[in-house]
C-alpha positions in Angstrom: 250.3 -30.8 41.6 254.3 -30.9 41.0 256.1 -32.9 43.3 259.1 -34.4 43.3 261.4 -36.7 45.7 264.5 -35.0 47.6 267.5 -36.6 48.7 266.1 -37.9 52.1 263.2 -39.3 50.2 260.4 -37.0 51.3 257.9 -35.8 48.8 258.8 -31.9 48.2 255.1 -30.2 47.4 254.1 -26.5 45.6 251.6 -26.4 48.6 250.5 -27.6 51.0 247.5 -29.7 51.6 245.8 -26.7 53.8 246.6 -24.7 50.7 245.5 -26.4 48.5 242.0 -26.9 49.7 241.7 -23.1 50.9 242.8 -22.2 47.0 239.6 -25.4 45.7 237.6 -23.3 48.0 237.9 -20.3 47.3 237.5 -21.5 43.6 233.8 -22.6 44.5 233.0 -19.6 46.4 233.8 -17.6 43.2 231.6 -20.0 41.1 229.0 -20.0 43.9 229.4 -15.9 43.5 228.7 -15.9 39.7 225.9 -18.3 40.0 224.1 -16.2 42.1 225.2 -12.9 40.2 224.0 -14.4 37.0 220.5 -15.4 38.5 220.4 -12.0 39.9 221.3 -10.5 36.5 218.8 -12.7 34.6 216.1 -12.0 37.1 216.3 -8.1 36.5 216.5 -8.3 32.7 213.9 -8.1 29.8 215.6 -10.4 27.0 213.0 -8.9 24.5 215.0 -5.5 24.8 218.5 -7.4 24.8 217.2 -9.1 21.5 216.5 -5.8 20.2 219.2 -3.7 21.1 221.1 -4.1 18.1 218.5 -2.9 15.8 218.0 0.1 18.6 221.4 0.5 18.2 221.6 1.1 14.7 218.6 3.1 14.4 220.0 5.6 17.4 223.3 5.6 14.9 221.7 6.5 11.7 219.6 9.2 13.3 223.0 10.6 15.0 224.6 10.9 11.5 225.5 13.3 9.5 226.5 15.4 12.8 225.1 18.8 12.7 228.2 20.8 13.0 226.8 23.8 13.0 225.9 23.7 15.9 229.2 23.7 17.5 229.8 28.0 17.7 227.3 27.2 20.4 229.3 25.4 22.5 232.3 27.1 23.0 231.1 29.2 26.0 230.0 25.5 27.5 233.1 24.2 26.9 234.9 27.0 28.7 232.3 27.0 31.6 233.7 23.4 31.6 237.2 23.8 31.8 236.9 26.6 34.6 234.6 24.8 36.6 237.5 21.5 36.4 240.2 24.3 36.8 238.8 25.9 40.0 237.3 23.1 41.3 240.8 21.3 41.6 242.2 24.8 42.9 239.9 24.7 46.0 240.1 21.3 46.7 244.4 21.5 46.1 244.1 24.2 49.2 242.2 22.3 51.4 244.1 18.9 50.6 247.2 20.2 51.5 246.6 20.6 55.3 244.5 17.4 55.5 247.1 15.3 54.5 249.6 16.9 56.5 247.2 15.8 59.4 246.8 12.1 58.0 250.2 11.1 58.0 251.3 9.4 60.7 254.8 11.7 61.2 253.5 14.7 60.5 249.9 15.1 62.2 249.7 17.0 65.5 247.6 14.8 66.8 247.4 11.0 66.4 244.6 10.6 68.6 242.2 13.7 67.2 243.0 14.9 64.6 244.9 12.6 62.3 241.1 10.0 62.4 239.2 13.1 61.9 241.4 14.1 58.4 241.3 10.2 57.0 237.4 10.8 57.8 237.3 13.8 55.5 239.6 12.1 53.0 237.1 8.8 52.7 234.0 10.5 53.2 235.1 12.9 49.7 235.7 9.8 48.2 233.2 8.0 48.9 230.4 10.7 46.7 230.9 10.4 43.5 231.0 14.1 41.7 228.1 13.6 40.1 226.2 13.1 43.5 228.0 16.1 45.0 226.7 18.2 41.9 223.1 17.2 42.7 223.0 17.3 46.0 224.7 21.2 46.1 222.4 21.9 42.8 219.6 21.5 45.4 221.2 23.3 48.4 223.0 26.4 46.2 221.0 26.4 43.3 221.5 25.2 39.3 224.9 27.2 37.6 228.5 26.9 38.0 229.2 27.0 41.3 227.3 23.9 42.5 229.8 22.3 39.6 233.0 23.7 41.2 232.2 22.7 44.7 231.4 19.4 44.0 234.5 19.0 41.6 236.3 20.2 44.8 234.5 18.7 47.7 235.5 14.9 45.5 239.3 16.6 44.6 239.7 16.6 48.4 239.8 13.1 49.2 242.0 12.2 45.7 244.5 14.1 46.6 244.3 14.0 50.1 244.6 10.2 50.2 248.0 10.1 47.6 249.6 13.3 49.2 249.3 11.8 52.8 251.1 8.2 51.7 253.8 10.4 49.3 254.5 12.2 53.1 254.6 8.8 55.0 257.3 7.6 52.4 259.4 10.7 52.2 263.2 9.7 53.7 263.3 10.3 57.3 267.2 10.9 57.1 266.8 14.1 55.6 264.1 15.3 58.3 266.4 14.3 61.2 269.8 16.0 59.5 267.0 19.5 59.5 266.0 18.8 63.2 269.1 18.5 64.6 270.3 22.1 63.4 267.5 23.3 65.7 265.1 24.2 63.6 261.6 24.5 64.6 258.2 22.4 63.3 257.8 25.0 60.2 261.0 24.5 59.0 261.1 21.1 59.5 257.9 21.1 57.0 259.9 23.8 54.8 262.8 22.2 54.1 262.6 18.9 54.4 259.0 17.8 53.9 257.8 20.2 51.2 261.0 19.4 48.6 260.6 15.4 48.8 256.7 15.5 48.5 256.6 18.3 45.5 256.8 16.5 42.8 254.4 14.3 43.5 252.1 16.4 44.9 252.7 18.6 41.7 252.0 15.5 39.4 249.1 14.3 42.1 247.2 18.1 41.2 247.9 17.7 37.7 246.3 14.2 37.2 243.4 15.3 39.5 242.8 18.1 36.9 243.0 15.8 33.9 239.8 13.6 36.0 238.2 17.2 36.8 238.1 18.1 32.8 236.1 14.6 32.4 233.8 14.8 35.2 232.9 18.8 34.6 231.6 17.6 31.1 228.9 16.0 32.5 228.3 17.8 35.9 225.2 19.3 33.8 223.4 16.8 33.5 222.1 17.5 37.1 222.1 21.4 36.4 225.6 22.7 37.3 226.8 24.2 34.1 229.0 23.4 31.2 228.7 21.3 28.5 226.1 19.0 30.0 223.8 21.4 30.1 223.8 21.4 26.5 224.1 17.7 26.3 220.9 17.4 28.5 219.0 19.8 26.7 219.4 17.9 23.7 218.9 14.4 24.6 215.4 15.8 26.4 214.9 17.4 22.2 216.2 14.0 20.7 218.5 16.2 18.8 220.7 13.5 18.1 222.9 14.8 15.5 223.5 17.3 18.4 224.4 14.7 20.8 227.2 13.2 18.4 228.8 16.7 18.3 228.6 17.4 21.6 230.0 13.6 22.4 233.2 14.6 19.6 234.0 17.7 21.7 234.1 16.2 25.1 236.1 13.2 23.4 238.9 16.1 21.9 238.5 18.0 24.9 239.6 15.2 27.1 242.8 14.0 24.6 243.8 17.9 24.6 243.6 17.2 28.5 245.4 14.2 28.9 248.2 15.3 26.3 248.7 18.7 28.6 248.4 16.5 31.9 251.2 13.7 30.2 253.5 16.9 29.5 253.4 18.5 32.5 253.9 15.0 34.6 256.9 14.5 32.4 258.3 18.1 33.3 257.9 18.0 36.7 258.3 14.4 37.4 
């Protein structure tokens, strides 16, 4: 521990002593925490398999290789299905964010009381399902296809932008709200003009990022029946077509740099 002697002879310290033993113990709760983790781990685990997996490993690769790339005319209507499903998905949940933030943040929900708990329920509760859950669970209630994909990529779109469009709204410069406000101007256009121009663009790049998620998560929303490429992707892990697989894994990987790139531009643009 540095310390050193000042002028009046007192011993200057980093920390203090309190500190420095809540710092030691939070060090051994940590330890403590892997220790138990570890024997956890080691208590679930086969180390036969672990001592295997390389070989697995190498034998999945060789089967996976050459890729059968004629196979890939097949997947373009997938692939589509895919991108629509991420598309409308984030369109839906976009319309119903919008209101639901307005309704979390703190100077701009009606209701303080009502109905600005009731939107941060919505907003946790989306995010709290992953996509893939919300696929299977409306796969069961609405049946296997596309539309079980694009409420679920909605219903978890909700909460993500929700949660970022309410805290863009609670930063926005309250200057400019009162200067709108004091020309008389009613609720509405208090929201229209100056509300709506602070929060754009990053509700605009908020939307666009949410889509670049959507493109990944729809690529494997059929895994649990609701269309696009992981339909395929299921169909032939259950044939062991493995050569298959690897083509189907290279067009979600380009599918998802072509997404990113577009997403990267059109964050620069706006932002």
């Amino acid at each position: 521990m540095p310390v050193s002697h000042g002028l009046d002879g007192r011993i200057w310290r980093r920390r203090t002593r309190r500190s420095d033993w809540l710092r030691y113990a939070a060090w051994v709760a940590l330890a403590i925490l892997f220790a138990f983790s570890w024997e956890v781990m080691n208590r679930g685990t086969l180390w036969v398999f672990v001592e295997d997996a390389p070989r697995q490993a190498a034998d999945l690769a060789a089967r996976s290789w050459p890729p059968r790339w004629e196979y890939l005319p097949r997947l373009w209507q997938p692939l589509w299905d895919t991108i629509n499903m991420a598309t409308l998905g984030t369109l839906i949940g976009t319309i119903i964010a919008v209101p639901v933030a307005f309704m979390a943040a703190r100077n701009t929900t009606p209701s303080a009381m009502v109905l600005r708990p009731a939107a941060l329920f919505i907003i946790v509760a989306s995010r709290s399902i992953n996509s893939l859950i919300w696929a299977l669970l409306l796969v069961t209630i609405v049946g296997p296809g596309l539309l079980a994909g694009i409420i679920a990529i909605a219903l978890r779109s909700i909460g993500f932008i929700g949660k970022l469009l309410y805290e863009a709204i609670e930063e926005i410069d309250p200057g400019q709200v009162e200067a709108v406000k004091a020309t008389g101007a009613s609720q509405a256009q208090v929201i229209d003009y100056a509300i709506v121009p602070q929060v754009l663009p990053a509700f605009a790049g908020i939307t666009v990022f949410r889509w670049d998620i959507n493109i990944r998560e729809s690529a494997i929303l059929g895994l649990v029946g609701a269309g696009g490429l992981g339909l395929n992707l299921q169909a032939s892990l259950n044939m062991l077509a493995w050569s298959q697989v690897t083509v189907i894994f290279a067009l979600i990987l380009i599918t998802v740099l072509v997404s990113e790139w577009v997403s990267a531009k059109v964050r620069h643009a706006i932002i």
